[in-house]
MARLUM-489661 format. One line per field, with one value per residue (C-alpha): residue number from 1; x, y, z. Coordinates in steps of 0.2 Angstrom, whole numbers, plus 5000, padded with zeros to 4 digits. Layout:
n (NUM:...)
X (X:...)
Y (Y:...)
Z (Z:...)
//
This chain:
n (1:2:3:4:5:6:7:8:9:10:11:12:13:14:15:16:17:18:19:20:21:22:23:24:25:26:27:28:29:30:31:32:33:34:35:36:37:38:39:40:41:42:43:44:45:46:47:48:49:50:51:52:53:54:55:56:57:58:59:60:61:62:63:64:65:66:67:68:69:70:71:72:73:74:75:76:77:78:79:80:81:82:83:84:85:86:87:88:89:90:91:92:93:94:95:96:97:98:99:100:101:102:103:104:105:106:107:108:109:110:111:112:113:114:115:116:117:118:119:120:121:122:123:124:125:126:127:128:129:130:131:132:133:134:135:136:137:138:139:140:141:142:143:144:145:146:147:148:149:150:151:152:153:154:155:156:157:158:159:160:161:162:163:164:165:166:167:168:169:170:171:172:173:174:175:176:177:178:179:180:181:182:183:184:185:186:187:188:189:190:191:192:193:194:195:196:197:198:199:200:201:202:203:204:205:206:207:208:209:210:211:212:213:214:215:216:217:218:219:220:221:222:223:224:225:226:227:228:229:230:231:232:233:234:235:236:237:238:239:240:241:242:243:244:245:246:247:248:249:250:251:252:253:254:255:256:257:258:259:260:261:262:263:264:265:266:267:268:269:270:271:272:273:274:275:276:277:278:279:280:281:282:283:284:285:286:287:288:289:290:291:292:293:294:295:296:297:298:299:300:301:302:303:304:305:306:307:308:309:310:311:312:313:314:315:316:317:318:319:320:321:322:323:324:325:326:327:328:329:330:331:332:333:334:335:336:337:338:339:340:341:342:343:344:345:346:347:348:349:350:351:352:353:354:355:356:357:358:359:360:361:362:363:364:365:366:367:368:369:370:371:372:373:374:375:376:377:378:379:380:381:382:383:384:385:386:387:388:389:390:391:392:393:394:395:396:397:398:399:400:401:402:403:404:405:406:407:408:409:410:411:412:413:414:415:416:417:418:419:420:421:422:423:424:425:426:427:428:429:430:431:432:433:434:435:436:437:438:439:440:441:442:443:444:445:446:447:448:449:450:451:452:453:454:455:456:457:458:459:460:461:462:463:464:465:466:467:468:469:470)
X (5482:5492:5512:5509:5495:5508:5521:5511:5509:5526:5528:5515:5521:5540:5533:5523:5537:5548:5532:5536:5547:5535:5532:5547:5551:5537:5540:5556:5547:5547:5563:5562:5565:5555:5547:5537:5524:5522:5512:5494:5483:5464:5447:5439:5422:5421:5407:5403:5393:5385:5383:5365:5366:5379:5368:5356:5368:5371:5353:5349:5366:5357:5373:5376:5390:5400:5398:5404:5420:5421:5437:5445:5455:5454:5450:5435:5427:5407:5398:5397:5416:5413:5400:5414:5429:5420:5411:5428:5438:5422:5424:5442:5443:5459:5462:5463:5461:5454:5455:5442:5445:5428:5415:5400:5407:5409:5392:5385:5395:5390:5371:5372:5385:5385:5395:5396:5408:5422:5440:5458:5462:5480:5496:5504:5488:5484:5503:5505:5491:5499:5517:5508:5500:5517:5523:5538:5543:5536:5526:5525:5510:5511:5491:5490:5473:5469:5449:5442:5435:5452:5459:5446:5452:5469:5472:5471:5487:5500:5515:5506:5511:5507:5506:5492:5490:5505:5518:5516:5518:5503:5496:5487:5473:5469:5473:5459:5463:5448:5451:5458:5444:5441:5449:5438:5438:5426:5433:5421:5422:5417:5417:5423:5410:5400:5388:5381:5369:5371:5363:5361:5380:5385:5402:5406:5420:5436:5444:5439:5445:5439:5439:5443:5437:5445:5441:5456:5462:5476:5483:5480:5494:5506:5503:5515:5513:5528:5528:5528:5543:5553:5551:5557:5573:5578:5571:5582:5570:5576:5562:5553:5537:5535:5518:5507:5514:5502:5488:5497:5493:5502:5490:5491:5509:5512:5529:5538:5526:5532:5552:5549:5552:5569:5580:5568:5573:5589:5591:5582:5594:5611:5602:5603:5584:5577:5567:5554:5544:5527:5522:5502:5492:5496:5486:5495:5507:5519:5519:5520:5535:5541:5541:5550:5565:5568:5562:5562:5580:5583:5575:5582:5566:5551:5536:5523:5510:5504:5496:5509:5523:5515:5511:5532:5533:5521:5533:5550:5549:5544:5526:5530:5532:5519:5507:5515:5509:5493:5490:5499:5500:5507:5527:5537:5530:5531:5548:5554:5546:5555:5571:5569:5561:5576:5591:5581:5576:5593:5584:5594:5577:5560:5546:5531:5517:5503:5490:5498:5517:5529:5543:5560:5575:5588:5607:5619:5627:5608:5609:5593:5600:5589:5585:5578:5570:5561:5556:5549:5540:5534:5527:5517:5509:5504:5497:5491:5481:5474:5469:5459:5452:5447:5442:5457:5472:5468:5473:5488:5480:5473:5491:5494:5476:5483:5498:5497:5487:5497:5503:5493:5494:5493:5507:5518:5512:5518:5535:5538:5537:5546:5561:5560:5565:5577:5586:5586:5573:5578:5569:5553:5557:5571:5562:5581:5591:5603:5598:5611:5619:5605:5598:5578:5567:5551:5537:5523:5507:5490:5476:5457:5444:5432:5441:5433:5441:5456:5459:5478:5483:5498:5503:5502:5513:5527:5528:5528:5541:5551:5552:5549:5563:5577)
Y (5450:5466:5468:5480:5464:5451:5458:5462:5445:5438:5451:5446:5426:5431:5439:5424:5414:5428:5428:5409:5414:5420:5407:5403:5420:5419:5402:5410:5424:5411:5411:5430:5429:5444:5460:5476:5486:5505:5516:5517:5503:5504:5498:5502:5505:5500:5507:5505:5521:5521:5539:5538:5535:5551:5561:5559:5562:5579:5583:5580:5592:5605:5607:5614:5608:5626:5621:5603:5612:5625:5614:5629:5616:5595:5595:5587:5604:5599:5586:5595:5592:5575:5576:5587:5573:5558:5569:5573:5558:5549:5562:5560:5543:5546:5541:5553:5553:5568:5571:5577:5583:5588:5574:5582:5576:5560:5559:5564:5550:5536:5543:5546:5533:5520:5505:5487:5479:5479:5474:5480:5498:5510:5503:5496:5481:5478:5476:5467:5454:5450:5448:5436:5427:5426:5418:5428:5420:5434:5449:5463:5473:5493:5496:5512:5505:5488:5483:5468:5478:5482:5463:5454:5464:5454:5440:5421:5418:5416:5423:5438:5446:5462:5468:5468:5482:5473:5473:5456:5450:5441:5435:5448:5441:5438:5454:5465:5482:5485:5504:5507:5516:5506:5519:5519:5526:5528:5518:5526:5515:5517:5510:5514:5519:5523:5537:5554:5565:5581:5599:5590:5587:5567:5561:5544:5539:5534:5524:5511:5519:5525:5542:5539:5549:5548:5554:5546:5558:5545:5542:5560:5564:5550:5542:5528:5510:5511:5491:5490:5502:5496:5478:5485:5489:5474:5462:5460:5465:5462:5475:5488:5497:5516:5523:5534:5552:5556:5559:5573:5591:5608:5614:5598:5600:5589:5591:5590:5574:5566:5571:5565:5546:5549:5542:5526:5524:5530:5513:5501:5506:5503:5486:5480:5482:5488:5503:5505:5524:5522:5540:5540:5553:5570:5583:5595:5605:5608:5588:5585:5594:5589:5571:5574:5585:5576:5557:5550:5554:5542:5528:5515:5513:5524:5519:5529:5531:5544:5555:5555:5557:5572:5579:5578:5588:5602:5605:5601:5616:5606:5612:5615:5595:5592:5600:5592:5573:5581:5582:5564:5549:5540:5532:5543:5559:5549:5541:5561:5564:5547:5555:5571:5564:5553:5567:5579:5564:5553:5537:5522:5514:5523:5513:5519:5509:5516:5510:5495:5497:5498:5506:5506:5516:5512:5514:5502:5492:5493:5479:5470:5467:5473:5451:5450:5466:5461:5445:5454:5467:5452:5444:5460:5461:5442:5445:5463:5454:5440:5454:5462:5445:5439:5452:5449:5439:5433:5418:5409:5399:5417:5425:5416:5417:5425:5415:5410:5425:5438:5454:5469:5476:5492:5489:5483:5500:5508:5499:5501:5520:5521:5510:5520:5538:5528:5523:5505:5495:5480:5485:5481:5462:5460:5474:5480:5493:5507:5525:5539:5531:5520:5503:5504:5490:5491:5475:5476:5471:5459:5469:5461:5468:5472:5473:5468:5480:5492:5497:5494:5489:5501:5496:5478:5482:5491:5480:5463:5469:5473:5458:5445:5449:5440)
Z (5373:5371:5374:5390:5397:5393:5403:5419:5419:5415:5430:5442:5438:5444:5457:5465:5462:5474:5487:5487:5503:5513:5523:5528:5532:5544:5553:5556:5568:5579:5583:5590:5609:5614:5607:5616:5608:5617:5621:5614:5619:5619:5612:5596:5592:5574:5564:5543:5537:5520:5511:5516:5534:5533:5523:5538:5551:5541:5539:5560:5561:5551:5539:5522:5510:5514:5531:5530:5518:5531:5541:5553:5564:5563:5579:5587:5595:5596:5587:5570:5570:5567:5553:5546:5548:5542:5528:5524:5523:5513:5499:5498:5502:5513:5532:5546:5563:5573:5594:5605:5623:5627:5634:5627:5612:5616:5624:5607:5598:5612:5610:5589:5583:5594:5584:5576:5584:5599:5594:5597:5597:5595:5587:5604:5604:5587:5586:5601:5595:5578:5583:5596:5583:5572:5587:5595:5610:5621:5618:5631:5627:5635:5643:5653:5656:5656:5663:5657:5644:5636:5643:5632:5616:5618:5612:5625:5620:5634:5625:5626:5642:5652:5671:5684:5698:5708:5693:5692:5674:5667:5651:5646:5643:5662:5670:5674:5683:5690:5696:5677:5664:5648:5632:5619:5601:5585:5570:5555:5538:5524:5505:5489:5477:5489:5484:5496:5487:5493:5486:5470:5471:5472:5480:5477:5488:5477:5490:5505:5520:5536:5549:5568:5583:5597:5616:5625:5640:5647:5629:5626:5640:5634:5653:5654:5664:5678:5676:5658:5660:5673:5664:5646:5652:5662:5649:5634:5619:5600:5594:5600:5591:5596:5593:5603:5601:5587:5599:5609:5608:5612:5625:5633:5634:5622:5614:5632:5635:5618:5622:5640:5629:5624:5637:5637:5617:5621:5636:5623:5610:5622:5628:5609:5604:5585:5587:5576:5577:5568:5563:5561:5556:5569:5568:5580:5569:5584:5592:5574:5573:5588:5583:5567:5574:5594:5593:5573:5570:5589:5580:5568:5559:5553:5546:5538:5522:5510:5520:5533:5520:5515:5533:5536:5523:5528:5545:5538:5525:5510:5507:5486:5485:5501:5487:5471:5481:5488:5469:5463:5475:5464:5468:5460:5467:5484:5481:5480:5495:5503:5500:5505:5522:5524:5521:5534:5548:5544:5552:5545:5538:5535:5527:5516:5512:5500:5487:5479:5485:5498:5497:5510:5509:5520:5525:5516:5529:5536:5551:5541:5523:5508:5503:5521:5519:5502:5512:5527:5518:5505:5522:5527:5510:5513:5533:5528:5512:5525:5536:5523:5516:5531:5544:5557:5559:5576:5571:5562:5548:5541:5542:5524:5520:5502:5500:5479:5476:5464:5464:5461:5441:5451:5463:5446:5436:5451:5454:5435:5435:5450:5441:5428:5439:5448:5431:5437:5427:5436:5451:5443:5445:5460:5470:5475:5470:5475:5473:5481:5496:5500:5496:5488:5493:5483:5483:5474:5487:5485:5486:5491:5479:5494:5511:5525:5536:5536:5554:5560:5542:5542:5558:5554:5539:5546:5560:5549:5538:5550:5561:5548:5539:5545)
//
């Protein structure tokens, strides 16, 4: 066994021994009085391609490999669009998600695609179901339409609540809005190695991951439930969870529609509530924009991944670094773009999860303290490893489904080069240090060899670490 083997394992033992809290950490969720999640709610479709069953969809599309590169806008337009979205996130193994406003398109993915399973959709209900399962004390889901369709997707647990037709509120679970339309969106996964011959050409897909299309014309227009409103503000909420504005676009008026949410975060703020903004993948270069300037710098708490890392920089005027992490995902190259992200927004926390690591950088003097921080960011990695391991975490015994497991050697490569820019080698086994006027919380995650599923993982991340560190 060589030196550099040794000490990944001298790391990954002091590491278990620091993931030792977790539980803990988690029982104390409990003690949260209530939470709302806001504003995307709907179903998911969720469907696993292989290479060959894209390669047919590209042959019935009639569709070279220029054509499949030929990307003018990643936008859903006509069902070609979507051979060109999933062909591209399977050759680059990345995540993105890509908006259709047309129902032809649609139709063609209802007719063409069709799906495995049903399950949860949008950050507001994935989120909605896992704080459930965690146990806060009262959970107030956001549904702009909420059928039986969408009800069934939560989960029968009655801390969970939201609001019928008359406003009443209801575990939401049992409410069924009969007049409302069920929202439904196409989760496309694929695997890593995965191989698509193409024009004598193979791509092998270097990373599991997976390319959603969505038709969604309420969340599309940010339509907000009066109830849900109204309640949020007289309720006294410890956390809020902000997603949502990533599926508006400019011609649908989107930036007014997004801004139009400021004097609600401003009102949940003043009535003593965290508010956490989680980014997701926008396409839309002004909304985009929009978000970055007007509503993340409102927040206490940003969350975000690679990709969306480098989509902040693309429309904040840092597009030399946007293509130095294009080039290298790796910590360091992100870490840079961390900080220049967190001088230009100024949100007291933003959090970044990619392949292997988090990382937050937050205010000191930060209402959540870097320790609890470390322990709630060491909880997600548990709950976003059970996820993976088992499919869902619908249920409480599978939130610590990989407790005892250790740490990635990718995660620790990771955290040791990014240690080693910070000029802080310590970091590599606390996971806290100070860099510029800020405290660095960096934990190195368990990753499953062949996950299950990935849908709502970064949600289930940001949110986790957030609440479970207290």
């Amino acid at each position: 066994m060589n030196n550099q083997t040794t000490n990944y394992e001298n790391l990954k033992n002091k590491w278990l021994d620091r993931y030792a809290s977790v539980p803990a950490a988690l029982a104390q969720m409990k003690n949260i009085k209530a939470a709302a999640t806001a504003f995307n709610t709907n179903v998911d479709a969720v469907l696993k391609i292989s290479g060959r069953q894209l390669g047919q969809l590209i042959s019935q599309q009639h569709l070279s490999l220029s054509d499949l590169q030929n990307i003018r806008e990643t936008k859903l337009n006509t069902p070609e669009d979507v051979v060109k979205g999933i062909f591209k996130c399977f050759s680059k193994g990345i995540a993105e998600e890509w908006i259709t406003e047309d129902k032809k398109v649609y139709d063609w993915m209802v007719k063409n695609l069709g799906y495995d399973r049903l399950q949860m959709g949008g950050q507001g209900g994935i989120v909605a179901n896992v704080l459930a399962v965690a146990g806060v004390k009262k959970v107030y889901a956001h549904a702009n339409s909420l059928p039986k369709l969408q009800s069934d997707q939560f989960l029968k647990l009655d801390n969970l609540l939201s609001f019928d037709e008359h406003g009443n509120e209801k575990p939401a679970y049992q409410i069924d809005r009969q007049t409302d339309i069920p929202l439904i969106h196409w989760i496309i996964e694929f695997d890593r190695e995965d191989e698509l011959l193409l024009e004598g050409q193979v791509f092998k897909c270097p990373k599991s991951n997976r390319f959603i299309a969505t038709y969604d014309p309420l969340n599309l227009h940010l339509v907000m439930d009066d109830n849900f409103v109204k309640a949020s503000v007289v309720n006294p909420l410890d956390y809020v969870i902000l997603s949502g504005f990533h599926a508006l676009t400019e011609n649908n008026d989107g930036v007014a529609l997004a801004e139009n949410a400021l004097p609600l975060i401003k009102t949940w703020k003043e009535n003593g509530a965290i508010v956490h903004l989680e980014i997701a993948s926008t396409q839309d270069l002004a909304v985009r924009k929009s978000i970055i300037e007007k509503i993340a710098p409102k927040v206490d708490s940003i969350g975000i991944n690679e990709r969306e890392t480098i989509d902040i920089l693309e429309v904040t005027g840092q597009e030399k670094l946007a293509e130095e992490c294009e080039k290298d995902t790796h910590s360091v190259c992100l870490f840079r773009a961390l900080s220049e992200i967190k001088k230009t927004i100024k949100a007291p926390r933003i959090q970044m999860h990619m392949f292997g690591l988090y990382i937050t950088v937050q205010d000191k003097g930060f209402k959540i303290s870097p320790e609890a921080s470390l322990r709630g960011m060491m909880t997600a990695a548990t709950v976003a490893a059970g996820k993976a391991g088992t499919g869902s975490v619908n249920e409480a015994k599978n939130l610590l489904w990989a407790q005892g497991q250790k740490v990635s050697e990718t995660g620790l490569k990771e955290l040791e080069d990014l240690a080693a820019y910070i000029g802080d080698e310590g970091l590599a086994e606390s996971g806290i240090a100070s860099y510029q006027d800020w405290d660095v919380i960096a934990v190195p995650t368990i990753l499953v060899e062949k996950p299950i599923t990935l849908v709502g993982m970064g949600d289930t991340i940001s949110s986790m670490s957030l609440l479970a560190a207290r």
